[in-house]
N, CA and C atoms as an extended XYZ file, in Angstrom:
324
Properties=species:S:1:pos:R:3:atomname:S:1:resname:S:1:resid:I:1 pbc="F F F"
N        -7.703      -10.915       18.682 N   UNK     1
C        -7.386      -10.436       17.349 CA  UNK     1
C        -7.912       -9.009       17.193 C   UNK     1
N        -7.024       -8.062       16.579 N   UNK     2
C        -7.728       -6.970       16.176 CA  UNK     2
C        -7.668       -6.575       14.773 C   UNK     2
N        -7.900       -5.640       14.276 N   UNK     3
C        -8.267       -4.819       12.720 CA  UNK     3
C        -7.162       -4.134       13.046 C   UNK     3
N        -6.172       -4.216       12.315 N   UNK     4
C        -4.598       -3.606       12.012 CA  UNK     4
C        -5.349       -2.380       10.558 C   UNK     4
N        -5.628       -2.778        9.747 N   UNK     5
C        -5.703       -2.081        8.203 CA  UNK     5
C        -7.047       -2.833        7.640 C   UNK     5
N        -7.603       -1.784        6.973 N   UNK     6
C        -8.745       -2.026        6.047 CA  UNK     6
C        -8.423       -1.140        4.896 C   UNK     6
N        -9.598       -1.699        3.827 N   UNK     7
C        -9.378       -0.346        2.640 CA  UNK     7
C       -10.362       -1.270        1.569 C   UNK     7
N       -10.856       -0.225        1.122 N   UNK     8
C       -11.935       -0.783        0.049 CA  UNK     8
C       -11.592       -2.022       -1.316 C   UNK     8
N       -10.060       -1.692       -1.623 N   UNK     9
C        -9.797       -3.087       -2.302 CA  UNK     9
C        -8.699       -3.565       -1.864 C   UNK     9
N        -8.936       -4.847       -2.098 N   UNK    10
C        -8.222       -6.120       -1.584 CA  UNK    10
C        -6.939       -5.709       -1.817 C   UNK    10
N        -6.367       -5.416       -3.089 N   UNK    11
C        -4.976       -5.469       -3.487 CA  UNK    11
C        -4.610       -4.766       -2.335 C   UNK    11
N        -4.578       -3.595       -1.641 N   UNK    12
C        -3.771       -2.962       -0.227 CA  UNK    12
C        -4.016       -3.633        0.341 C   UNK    12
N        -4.960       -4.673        1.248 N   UNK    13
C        -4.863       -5.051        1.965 CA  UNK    13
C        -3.691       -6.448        2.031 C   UNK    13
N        -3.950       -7.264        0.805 N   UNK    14
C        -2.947       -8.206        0.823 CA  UNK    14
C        -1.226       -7.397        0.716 C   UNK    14
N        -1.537       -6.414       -0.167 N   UNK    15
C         0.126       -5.902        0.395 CA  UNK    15
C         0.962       -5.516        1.870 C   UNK    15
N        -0.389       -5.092        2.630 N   UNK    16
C         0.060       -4.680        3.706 CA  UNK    16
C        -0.157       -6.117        4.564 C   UNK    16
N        -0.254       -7.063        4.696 N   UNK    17
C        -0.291       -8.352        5.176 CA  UNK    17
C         0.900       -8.897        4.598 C   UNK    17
N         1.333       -8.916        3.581 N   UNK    18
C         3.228       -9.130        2.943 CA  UNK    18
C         3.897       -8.456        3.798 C   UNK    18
N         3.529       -7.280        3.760 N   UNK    19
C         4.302       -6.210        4.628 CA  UNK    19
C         4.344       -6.961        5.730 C   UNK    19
N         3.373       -7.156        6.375 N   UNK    20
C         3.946       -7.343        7.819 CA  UNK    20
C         4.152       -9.018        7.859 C   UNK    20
N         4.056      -10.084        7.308 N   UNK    21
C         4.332      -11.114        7.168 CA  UNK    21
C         5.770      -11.291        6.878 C   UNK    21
N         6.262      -10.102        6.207 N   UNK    22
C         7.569       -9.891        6.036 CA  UNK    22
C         8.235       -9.420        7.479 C   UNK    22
N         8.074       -8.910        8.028 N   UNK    23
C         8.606       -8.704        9.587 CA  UNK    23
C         7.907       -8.971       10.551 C   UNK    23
N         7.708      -10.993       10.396 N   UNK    24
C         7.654      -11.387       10.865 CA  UNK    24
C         6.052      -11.650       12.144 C   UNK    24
N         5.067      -10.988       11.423 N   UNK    25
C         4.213      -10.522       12.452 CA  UNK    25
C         2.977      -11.391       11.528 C   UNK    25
N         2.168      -12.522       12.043 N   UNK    26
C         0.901      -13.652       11.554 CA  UNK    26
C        -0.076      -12.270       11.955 C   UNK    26
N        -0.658      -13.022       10.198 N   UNK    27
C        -2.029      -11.930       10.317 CA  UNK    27
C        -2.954      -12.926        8.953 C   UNK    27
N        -4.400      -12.297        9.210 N   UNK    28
C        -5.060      -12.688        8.181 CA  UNK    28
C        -6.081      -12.018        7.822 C   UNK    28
N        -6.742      -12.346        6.939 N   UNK    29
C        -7.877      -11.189        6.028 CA  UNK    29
C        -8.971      -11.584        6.374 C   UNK    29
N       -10.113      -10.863        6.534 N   UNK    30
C       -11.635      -11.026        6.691 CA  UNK    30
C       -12.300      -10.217        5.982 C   UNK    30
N       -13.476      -10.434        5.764 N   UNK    31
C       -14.568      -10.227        5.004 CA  UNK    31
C       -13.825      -10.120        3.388 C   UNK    31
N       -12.661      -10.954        3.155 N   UNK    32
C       -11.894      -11.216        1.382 CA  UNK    32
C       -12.990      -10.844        0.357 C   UNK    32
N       -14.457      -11.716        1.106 N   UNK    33
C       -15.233      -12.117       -0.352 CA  UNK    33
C       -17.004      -11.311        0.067 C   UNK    33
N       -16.558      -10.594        0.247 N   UNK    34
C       -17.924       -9.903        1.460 CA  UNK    34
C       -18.107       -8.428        0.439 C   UNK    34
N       -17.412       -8.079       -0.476 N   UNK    35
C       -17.801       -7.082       -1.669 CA  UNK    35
C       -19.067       -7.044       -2.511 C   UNK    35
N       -19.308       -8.202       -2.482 N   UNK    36
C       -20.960       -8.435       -3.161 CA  UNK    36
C       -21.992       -8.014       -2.098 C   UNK    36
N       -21.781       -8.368       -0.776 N   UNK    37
C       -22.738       -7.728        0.038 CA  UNK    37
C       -22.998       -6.061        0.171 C   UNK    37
N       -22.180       -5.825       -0.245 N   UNK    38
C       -22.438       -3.538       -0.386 CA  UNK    38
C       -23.414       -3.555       -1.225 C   UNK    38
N       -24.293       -2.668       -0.227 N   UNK    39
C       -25.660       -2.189       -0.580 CA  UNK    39
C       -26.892       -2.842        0.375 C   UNK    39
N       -26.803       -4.180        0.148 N   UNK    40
C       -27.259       -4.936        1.602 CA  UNK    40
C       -26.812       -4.378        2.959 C   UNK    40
N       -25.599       -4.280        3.170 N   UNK    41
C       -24.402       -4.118        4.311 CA  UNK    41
C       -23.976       -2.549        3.863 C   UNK    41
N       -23.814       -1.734        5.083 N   UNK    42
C       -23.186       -0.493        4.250 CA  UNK    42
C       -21.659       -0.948        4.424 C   UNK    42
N       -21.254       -0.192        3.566 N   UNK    43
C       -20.311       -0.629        1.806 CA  UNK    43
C       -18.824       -0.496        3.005 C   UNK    43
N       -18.307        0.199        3.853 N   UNK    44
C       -17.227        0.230        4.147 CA  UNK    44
C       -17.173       -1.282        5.445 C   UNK    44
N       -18.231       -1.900        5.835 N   UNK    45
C       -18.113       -2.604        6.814 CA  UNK    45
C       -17.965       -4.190        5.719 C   UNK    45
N       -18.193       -4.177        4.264 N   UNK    46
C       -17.841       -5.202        3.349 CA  UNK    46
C       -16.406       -4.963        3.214 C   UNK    46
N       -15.800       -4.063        3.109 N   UNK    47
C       -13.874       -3.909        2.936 CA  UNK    47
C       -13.434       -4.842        3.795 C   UNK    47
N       -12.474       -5.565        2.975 N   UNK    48
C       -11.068       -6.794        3.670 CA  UNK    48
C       -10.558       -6.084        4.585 C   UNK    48
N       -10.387       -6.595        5.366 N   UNK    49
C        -9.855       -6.191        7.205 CA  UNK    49
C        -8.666       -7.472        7.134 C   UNK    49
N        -7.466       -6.508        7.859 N   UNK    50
C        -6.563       -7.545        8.284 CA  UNK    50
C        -6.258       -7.195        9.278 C   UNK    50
N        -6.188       -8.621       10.412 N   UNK    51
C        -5.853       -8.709       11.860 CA  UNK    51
C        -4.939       -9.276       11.891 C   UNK    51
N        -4.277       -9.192       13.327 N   UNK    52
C        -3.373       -9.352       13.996 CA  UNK    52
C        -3.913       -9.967       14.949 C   UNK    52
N        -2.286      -10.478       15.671 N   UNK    53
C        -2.714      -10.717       17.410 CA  UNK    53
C        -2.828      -10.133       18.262 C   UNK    53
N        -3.378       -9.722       19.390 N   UNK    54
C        -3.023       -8.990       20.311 CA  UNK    54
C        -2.106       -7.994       20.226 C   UNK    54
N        -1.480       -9.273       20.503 N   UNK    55
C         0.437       -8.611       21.331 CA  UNK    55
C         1.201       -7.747       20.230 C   UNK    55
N         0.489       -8.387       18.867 N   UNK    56
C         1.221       -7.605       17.957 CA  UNK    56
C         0.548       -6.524       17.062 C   UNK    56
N        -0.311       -6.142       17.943 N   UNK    57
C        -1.040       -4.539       17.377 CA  UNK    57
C        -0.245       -3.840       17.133 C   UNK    57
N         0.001       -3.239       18.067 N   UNK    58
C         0.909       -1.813       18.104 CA  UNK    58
C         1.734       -1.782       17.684 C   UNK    58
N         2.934       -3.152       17.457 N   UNK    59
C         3.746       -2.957       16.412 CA  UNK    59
C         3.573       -3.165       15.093 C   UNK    59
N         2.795       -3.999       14.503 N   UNK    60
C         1.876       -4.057       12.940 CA  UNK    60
C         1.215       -2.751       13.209 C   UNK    60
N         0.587       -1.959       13.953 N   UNK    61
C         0.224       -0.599       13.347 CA  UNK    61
C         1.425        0.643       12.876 C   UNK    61
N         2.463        0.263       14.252 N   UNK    62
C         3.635        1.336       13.424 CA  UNK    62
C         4.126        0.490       12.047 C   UNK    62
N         4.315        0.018       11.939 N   UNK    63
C         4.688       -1.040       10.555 CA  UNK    63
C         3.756       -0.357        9.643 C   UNK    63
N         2.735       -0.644        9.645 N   UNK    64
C         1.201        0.215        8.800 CA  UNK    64
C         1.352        1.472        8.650 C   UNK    64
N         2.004        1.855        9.523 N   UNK    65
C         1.912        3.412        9.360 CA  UNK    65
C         2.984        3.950        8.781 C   UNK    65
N         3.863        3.324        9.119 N   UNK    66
C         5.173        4.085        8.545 CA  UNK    66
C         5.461        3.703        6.840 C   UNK    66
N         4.773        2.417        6.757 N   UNK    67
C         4.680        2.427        5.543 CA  UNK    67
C         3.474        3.473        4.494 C   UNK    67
N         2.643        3.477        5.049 N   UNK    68
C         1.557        4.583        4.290 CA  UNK    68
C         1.924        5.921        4.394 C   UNK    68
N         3.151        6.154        5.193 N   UNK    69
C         3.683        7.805        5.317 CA  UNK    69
C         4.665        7.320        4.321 C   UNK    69
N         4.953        6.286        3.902 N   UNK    70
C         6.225        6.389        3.144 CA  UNK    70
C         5.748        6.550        1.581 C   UNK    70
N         4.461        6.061        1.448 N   UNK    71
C         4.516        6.500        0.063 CA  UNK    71
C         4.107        7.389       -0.567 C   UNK    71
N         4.739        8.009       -1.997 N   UNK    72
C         4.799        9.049       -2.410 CA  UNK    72
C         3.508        9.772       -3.134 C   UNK    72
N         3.611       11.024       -2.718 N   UNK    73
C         2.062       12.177       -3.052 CA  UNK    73
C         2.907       12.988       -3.693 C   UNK    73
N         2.084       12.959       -4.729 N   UNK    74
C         2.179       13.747       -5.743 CA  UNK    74
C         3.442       14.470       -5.735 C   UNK    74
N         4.277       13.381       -6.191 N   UNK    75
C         5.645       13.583       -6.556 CA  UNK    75
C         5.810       14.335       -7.997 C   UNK    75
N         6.495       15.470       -8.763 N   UNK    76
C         6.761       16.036       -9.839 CA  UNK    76
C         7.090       15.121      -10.784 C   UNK    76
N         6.671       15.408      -12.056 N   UNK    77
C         6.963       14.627      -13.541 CA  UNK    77
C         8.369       14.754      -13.322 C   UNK    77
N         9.348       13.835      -14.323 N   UNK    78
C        10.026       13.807      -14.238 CA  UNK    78
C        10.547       13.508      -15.738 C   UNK    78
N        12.306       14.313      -16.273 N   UNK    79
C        12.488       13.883      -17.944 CA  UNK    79
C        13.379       13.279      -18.026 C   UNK    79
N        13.657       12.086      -18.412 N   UNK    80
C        14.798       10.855      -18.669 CA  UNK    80
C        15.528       11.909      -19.139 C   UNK    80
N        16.729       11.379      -18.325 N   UNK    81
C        18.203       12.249      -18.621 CA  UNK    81
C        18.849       11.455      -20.094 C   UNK    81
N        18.614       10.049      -20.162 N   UNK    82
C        18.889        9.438      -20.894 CA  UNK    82
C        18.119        9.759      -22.703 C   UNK    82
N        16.853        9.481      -22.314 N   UNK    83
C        16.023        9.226      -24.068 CA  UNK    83
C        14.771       10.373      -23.543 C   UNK    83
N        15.126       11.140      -22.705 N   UNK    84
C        13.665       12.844      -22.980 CA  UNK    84
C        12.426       12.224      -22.427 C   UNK    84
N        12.195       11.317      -22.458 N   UNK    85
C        10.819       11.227      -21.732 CA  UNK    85
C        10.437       11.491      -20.670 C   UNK    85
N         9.116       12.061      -21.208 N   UNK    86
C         8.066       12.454      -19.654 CA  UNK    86
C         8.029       11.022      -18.873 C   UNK    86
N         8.313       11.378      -17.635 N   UNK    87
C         7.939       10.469      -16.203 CA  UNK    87
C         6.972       10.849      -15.359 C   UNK    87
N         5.980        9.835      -14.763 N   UNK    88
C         5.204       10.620      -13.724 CA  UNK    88
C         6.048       10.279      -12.490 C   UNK    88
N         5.948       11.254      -11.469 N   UNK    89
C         6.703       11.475      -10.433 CA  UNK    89
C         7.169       10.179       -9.773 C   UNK    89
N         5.730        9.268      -10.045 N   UNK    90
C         5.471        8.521       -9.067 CA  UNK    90
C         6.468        6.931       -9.376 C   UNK    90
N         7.438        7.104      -10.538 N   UNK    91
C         8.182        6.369      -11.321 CA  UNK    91
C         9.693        6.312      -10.382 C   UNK    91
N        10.198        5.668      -10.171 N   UNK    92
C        11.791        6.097      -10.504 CA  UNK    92
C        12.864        5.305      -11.452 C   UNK    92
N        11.833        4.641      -11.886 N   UNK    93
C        12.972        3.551      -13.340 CA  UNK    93
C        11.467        4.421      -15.036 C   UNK    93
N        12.619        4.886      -15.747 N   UNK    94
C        11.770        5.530      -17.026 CA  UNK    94
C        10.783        4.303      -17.457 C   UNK    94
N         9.883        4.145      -17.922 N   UNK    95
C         9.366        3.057      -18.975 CA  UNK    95
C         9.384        2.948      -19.971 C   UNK    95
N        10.262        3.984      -20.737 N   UNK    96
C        10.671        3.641      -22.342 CA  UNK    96
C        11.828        3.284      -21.834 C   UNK    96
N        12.787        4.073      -21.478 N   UNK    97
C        14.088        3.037      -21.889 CA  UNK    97
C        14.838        2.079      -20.629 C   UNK    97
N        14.005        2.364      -19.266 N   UNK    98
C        14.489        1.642      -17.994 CA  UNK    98
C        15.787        2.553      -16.980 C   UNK    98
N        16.127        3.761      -17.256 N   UNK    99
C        17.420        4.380      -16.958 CA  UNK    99
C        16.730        5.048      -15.584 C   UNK    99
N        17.237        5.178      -14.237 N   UNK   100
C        16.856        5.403      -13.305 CA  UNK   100
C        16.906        6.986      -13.306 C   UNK   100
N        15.754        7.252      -12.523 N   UNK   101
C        15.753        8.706      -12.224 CA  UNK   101
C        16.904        9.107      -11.242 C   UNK   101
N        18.013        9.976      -11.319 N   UNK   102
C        19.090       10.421      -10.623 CA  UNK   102
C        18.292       11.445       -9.463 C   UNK   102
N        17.269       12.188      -10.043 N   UNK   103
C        16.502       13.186       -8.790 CA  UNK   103
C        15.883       12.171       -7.571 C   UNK   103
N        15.943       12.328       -6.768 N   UNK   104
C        15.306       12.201       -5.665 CA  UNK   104
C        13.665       12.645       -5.087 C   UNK   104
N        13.214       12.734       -5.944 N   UNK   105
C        12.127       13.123       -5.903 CA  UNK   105
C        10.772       12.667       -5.424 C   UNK   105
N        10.674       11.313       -5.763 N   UNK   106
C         9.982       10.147       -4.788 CA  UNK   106
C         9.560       10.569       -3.411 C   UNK   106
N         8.369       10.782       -3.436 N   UNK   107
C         7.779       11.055       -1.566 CA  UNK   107
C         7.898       12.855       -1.359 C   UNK   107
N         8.689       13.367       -2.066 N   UNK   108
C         8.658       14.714       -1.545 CA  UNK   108
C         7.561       15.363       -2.054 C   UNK   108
């Protein structure tokens, strides 16, 4: 087994375990409940770790990776074409009225 992804809170780690549970690749979480130990333990060796098998490192790491290049940095506000509202970049459906952003802007 190896350490595919870590990160200080859980919520990334269980997404990126969907992620790859979704294509097909068994994995599971360690140290889930090991957050109370920081300060005892230094603090980054308490972060949820998710492993893999072997065989399926290297492809759960491109999986890992290509997904963390995929998401978007500091993407530009954006103004509903529909009802004027400010959007943060990082949107592409408005939250006042739901009308999709037509720009492409996401990730760039």
């Amino acid at each position: 087994m190896k350490a595919v992804y870590s990160a200080p809170h859980l919520f990334w780690v269980v997404y990126y375990q969907d992620v790859l549970r979704s294509n097909g690749i068994e994995c599971f979480i360690k140290n889930e409940y090991l957050s109370g130990g920081a300060g005892e333990l230094p603090p980054n060796e308490c972060w949820p770790r998710l492993y893999v098998d072997d065989q399926d490192f290297e492809r759960a790491q491109q999986i890992v990776q290509a997904e963390l290049d995929s998401r978007p940095t500091d993407a530009p506000s954006w103004t509903c074409p529909q009802c004027g509202e400010e959007n943060e970049g990082q949107f592409v459906i408005c939250w006042k009225c739901g009308a999709v952003n037509e720009q492409d802007n996401v990730g760039n």
